[in-house]
C-alpha positions as semicolon CSV with decimal commas, in nm:
position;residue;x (nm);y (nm);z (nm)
1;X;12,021;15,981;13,269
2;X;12,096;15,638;13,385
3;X;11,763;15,630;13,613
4;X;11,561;15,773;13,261
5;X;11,770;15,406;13,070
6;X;11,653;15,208;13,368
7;X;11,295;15,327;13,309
8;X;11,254;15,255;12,946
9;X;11,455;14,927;12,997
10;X;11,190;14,848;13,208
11;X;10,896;14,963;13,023
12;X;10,992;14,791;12,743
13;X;10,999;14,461;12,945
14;X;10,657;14,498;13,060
15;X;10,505;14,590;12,735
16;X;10,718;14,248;12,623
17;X;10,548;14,074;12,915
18;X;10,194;14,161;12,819
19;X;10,218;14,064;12,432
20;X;10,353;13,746;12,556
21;X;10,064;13,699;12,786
22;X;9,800;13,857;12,551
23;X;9,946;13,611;12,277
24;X;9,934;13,284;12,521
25;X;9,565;13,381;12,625
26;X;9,442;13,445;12,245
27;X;9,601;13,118;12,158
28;X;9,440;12,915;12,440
29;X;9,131;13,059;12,353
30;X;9,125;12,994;12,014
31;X;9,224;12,645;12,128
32;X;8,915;12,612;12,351
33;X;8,658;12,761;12,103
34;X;8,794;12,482;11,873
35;X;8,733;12,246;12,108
36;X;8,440;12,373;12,169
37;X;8,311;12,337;11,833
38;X;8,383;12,005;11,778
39;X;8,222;11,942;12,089
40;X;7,877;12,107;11,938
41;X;7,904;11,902;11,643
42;X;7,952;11,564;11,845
43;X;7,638;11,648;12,058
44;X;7,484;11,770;11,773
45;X;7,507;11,406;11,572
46;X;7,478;11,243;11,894
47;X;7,084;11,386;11,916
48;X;7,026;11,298;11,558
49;X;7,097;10,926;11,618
50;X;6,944;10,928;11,944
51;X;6,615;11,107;11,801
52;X;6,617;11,025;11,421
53;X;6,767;10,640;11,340
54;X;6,529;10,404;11,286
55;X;6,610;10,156;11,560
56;X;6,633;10,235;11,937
57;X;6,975;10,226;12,040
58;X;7,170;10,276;12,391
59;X;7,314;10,608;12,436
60;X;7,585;10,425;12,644
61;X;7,674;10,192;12,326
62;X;7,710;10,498;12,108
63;X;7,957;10,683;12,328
64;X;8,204;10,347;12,382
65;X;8,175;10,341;11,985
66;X;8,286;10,670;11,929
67;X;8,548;10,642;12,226
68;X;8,678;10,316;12,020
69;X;8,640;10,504;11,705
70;X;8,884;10,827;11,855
71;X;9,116;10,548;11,956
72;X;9,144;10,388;11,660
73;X;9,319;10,677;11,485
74;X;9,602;10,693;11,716
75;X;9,820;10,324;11,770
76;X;9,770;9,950;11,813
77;X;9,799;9,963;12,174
78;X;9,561;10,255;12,311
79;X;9,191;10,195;12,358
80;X;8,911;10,229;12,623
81;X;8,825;9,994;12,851
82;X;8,496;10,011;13,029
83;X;8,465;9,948;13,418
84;X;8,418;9,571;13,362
85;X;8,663;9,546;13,135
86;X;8,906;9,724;13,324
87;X;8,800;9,531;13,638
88;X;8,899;9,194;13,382
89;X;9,235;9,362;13,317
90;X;9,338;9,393;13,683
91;X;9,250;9,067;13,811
92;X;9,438;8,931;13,444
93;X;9,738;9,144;13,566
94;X;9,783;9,038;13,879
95;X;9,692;8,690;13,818
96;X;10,018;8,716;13,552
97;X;10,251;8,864;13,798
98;X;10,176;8,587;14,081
99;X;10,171;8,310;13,795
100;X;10,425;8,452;13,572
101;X;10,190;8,404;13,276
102;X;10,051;8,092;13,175
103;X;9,930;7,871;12,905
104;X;9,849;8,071;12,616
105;X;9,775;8,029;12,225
106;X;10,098;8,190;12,128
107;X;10,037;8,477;11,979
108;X;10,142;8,834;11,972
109;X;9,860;9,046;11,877
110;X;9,777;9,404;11,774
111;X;9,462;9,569;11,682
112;X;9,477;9,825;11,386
113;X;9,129;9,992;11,281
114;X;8,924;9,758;11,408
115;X;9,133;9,447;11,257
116;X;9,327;9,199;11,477
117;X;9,648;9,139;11,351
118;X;9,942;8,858;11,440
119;X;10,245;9,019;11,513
120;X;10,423;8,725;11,582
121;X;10,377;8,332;11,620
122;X;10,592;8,186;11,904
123;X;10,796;7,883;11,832
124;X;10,625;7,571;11,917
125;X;10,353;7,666;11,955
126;X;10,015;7,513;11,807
127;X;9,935;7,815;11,622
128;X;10,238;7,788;11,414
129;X;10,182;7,426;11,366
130;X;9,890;7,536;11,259
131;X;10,047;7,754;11,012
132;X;9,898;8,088;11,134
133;X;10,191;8,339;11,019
134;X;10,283;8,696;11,098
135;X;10,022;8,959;10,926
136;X;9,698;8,718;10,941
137;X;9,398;8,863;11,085
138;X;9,197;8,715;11,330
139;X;8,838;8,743;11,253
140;X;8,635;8,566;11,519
141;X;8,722;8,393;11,869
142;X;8,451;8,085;11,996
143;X;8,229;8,270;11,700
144;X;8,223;8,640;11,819
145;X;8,382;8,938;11,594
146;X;8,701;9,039;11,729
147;X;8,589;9,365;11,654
148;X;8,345;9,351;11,917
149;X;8,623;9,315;12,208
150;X;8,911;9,528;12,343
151;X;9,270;9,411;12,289
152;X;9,264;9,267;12,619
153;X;8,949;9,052;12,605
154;X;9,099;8,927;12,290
155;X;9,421;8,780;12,459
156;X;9,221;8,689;12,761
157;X;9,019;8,436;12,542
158;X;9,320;8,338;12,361
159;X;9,448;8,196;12,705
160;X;9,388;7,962;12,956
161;X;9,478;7,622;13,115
162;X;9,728;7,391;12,973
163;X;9,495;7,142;12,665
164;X;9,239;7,384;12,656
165;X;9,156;7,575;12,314
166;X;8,952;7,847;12,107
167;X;8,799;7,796;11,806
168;X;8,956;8,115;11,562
169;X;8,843;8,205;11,220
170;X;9,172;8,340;11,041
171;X;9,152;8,562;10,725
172;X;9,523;8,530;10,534
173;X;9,663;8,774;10,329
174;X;9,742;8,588;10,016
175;X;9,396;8,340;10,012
176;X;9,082;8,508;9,963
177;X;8,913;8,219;10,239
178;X;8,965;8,237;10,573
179;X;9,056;7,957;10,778
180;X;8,863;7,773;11,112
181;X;9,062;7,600;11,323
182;X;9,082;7,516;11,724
183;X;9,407;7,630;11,923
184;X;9,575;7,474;12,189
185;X;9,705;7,640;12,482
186;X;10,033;7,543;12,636
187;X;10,283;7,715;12,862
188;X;10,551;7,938;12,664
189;X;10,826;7,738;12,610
190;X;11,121;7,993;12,552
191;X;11,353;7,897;12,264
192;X;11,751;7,942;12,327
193;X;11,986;8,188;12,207
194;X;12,182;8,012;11,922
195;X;12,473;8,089;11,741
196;X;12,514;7,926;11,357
197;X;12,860;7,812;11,301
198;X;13,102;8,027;11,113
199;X;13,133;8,006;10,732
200;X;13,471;7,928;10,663
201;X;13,511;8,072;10,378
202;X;13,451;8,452;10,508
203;X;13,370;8,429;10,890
204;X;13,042;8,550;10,869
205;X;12,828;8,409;11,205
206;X;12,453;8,444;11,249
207;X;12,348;8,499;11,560
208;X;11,994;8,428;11,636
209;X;11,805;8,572;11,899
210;X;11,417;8,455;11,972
211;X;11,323;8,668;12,264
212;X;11,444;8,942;12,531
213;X;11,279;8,682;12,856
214;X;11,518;8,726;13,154
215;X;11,820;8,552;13,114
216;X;11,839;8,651;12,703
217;X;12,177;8,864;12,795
218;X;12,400;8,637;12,938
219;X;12,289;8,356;12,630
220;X;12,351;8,640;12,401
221;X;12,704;8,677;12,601
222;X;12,818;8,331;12,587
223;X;12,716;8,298;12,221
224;X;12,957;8,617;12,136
225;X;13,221;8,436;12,341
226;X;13,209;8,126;12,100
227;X;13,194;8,342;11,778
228;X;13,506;8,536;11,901
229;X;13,688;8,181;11,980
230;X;13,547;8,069;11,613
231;X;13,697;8,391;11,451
232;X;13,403;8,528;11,314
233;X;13,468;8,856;11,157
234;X;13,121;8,907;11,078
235;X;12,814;8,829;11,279
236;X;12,472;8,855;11,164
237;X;12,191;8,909;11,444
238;X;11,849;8,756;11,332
239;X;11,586;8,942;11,515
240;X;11,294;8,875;11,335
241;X;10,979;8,694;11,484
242;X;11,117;8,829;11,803
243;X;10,850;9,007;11,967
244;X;10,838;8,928;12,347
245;X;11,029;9,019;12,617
246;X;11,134;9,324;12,832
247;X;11,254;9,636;12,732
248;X;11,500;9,570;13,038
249;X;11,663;9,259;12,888
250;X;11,690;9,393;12,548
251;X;11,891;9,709;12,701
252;X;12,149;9,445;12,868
253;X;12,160;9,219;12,534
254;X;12,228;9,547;12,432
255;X;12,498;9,691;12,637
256;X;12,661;9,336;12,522
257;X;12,769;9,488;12,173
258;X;12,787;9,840;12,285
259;X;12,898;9,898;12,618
260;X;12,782;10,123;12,891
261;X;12,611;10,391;12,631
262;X;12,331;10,504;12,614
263;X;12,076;10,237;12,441
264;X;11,769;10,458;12,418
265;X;11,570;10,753;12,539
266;X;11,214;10,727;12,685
267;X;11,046;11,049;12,566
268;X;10,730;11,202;12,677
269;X;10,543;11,494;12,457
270;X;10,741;11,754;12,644
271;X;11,080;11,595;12,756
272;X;11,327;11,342;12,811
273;X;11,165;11,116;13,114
274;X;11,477;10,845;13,130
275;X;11,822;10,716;12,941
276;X;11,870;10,383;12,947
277;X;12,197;10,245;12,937
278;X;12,354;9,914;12,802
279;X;12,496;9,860;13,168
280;X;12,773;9,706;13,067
281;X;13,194;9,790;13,086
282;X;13,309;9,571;12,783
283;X;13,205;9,527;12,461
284;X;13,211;9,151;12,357
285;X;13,228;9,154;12,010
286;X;13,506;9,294;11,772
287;X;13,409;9,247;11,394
288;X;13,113;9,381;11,192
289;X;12,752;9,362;11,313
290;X;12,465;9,321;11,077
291;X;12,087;9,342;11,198
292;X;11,823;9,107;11,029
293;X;11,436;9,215;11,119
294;X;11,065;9,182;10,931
295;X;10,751;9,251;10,992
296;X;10,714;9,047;11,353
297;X;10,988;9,188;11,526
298;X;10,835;9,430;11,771
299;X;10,909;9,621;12,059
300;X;11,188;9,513;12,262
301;X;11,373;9,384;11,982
302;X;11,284;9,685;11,797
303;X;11,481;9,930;12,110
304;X;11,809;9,655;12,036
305;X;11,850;9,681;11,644
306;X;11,797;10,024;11,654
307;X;12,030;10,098;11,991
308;X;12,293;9,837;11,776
309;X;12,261;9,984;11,464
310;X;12,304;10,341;11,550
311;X;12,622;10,269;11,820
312;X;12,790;10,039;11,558
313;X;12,690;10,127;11,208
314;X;12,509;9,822;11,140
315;X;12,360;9,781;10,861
316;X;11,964;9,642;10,863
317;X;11,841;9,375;10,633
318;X;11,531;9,246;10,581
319;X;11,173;9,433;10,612
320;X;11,018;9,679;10,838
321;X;10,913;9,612;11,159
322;X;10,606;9,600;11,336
323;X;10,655;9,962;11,516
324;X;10,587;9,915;11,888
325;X;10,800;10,199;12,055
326;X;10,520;10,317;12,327
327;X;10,487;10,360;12,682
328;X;10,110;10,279;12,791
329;X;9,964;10,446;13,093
330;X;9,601;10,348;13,228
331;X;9,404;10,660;13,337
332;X;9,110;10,675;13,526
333;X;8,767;10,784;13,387
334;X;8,481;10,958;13,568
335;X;8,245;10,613;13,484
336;X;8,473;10,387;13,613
337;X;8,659;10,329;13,345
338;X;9,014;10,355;13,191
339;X;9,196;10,516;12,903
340;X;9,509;10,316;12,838
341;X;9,715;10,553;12,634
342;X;10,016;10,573;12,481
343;X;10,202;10,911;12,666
344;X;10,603;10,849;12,643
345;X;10,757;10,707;12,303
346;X;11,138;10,536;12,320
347;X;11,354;10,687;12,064
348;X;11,743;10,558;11,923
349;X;12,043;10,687;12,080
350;X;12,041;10,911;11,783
351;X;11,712;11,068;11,822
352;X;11,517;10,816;11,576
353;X;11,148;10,712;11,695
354;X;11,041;10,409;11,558
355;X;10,639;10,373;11,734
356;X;10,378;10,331;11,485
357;X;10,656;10,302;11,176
358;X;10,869;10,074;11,222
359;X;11,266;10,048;11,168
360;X;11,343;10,056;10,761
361;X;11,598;9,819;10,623
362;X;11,894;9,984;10,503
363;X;11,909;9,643;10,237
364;X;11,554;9,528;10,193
365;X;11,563;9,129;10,185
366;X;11,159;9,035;10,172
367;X;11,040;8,620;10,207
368;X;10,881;8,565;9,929
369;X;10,484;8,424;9,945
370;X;10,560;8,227;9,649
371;X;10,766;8,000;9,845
372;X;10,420;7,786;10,040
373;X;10,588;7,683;10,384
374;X;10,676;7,934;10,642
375;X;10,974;7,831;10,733
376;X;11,088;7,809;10,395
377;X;11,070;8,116;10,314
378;X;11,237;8,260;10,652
379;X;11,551;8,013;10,548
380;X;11,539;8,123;10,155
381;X;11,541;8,519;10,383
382;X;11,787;8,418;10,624
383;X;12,010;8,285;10,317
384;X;11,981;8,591;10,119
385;X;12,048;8,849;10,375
386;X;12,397;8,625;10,462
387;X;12,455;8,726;10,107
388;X;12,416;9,063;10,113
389;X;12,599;9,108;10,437
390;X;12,891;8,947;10,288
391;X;12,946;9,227;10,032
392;X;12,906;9,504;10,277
393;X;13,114;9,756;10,313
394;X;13,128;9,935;10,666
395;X;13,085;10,335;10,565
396;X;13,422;10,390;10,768
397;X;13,589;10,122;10,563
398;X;13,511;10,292;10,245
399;X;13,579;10,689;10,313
400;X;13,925;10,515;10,435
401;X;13,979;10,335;10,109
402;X;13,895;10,703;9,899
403;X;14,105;10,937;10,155
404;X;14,407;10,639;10,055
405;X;14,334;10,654;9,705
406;X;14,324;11,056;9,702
407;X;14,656;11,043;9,892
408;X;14,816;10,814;9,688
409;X;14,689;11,019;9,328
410;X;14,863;11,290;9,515
């Protein structure tokens, strides 16, 4: 009897097996033959171009086209670089590691559909004296379409030695013109953690951090240290226009509010590939932490607000950022080219992406375009979010003030 169980135990398992394996196979195969169709149809309007339009044109143009086109639909960051261009990348690469960058025009860039956006403007730079702003396009660079040129190419000729320049056509979001005008290049000058003085009158701080560069942490560290000795009970961070840096330095600016926790999570398709940690034993502040972002805060500073806001509660002002939350990898193509590709995504210590999104203000504080001058309007922001994170209310603070209430009614 207990051989006969065994038997049917067994057969059962097997027939399990095989539907499992019959099932993965059908799948797969209905995979390929959909692959395989849209393959037919490429090939198919491949020919018709090749054989039918009007003008002779390279098959070799047509392919890095539709290899920009595919790319396109996916992020900011992954595109196709052909075996020159890639062979321009290295050399650019290692020239920046040996040199630790260089003269530059000052801009954080992004390409969207085609379009060439600024992400950010750094701080003394000639582009922001120029009064290019986050969100402007860049149209043309020494009179060729930015269209025409990878990501890459476009920050190559956006670079170079110190009093040299590019003549830029810039298309702005509010004026129907667009504007021409040459930038310098000079060497990034890296502005300094600072720390606004406590308002007396509630101890709210603003803490304003620029950049995640090396050294960012321990500025961020001594800045807490002088807002603990001022009493601030509230502090403020300003994150916005901060789009450069390492996701390294923005884990240990990190770890300065938080601790030794877990900051964020790299995540590939599949899996968890890493945790990073804050790094740190001791937390440095004590009061209430508010988060200020907008539009050009990217990346690194994107992996801090949302590590800070999800370990303390903090609540977000402002407007949404930029979304960069992507690992690139470059992989090697049969021509000689490269696919750099976004393939691992970070994600909050509560499970939150942010890549291609961007974090969402829990209070939404926009600058307002009517307001001409840039910096205006980031001061008429920067004033309006202090007033909003005066009035907040910590979620703890409040479910403690309704269990007291329901006690005392009791």
């Amino acid at each position: 009897m207990h051989k006969k169980l065994k038997a049917i135990a067994l057969g059962l398992l097997l027939g399990l097996g095989g539907l499992c394996l019959v099932g993965t196979m059908v799948t797969r195969n209905l995979a390929t033959e959909g692959t395989y169709t849209y393959l037919k149809l490429f090939n198919e309007v491949l020919s018709l171009v090749r054989n039918s339009y009007v003008d002779e044109v390279e098959t070799d143009r047509l392919l890095q086209g539709a290899y920009d086109g595919m790319l396109a639909e996916l992020d900011p960051f992954s595109e196709y670089l052909t075996p020159q261009e890639y062979a321009d990348y290295a050399a650019t690469q290692a020239k920046g590691a040996k040199a630790g960058g260089g003269p530059d025009a000052g801009l954080r860039l992004a390409k969207k559909e085609g379009i060439v956006l600024v992400v950010s403007v750094r701080s003394g730079s000639d582009a922001e004296a120029k009064g290019i702003t986050p969100g402007d396009q860049i149209r043309r660079i020494n009179g060729r379409f930015t269209r025409e040129m990878s990501l890459h190419e476009i920050e190559t000729r956006l670079a170079g030695p110190a009093g040299s320049s590019a003549a830029v056509s810039v298309a702005r979001r509010e004026e129907p013109r667009k504007i021409d005008t040459d930038l310098l290049f000079d060497e990034p000058r890296a502005e300094a953690v600072s720390l606004q003085p406590v308002d007396p009158k509630d101890g709210v701080a603003v803490l304003r951090i620029p950049h995640f560069r090396p050294g960012a942490a321990a500025e961020v560290a001594l800045a807490l240290e002088r807002a603990e000795k001022q009493r601030a009970r509230r502090l403020l961070i300003d994150l916005r226009g901060n789009a450069w840096g390492t996701i390294q330095e923005a884990a240990r600016s990190a770890g300065v509010f938080i601790g030794d926790t877990t900051v964020a999570k790299l995540k590939s398709k599949q899996e968890t590939v890493e945790e990073i940690k804050g790094g740190r034993s001791s937390v440095a502040f004590s009061g209430t932490l508010g988060l200020l972002i907008n539009g050009a805060t990217a990346e690194a500073a994107e992996l801090f607000a949302a590590a800070v806001h999800d370990a303390k509660n903090a609540p977000v002002f402002g407007e949404t950022s930029f979304g960069v939350g992507a690992q690139q990898e470059l992989i090697p193509l049969r021509n000689g080219g490269y696919l750099k590709l976004s393939v691992r995504q970070y994600v909050s210590p509560g499970g939150s992406p942010w890549h291609g999104s961007g974090l969402k203000p829990d209070k939404t504080v926009a600058a307002s375009f009517e307001i001409p001058k840039q910096s205006d309007r980031l001061k008429q922001q920067l004033k309006q979010a202090i007033e909003q994170f005066r009035t907040y209310e910590p979620p703890a603070t409040r479910a403690d003030r309704g269990t007291q209430r329901n006690a005392g009614g009791a």
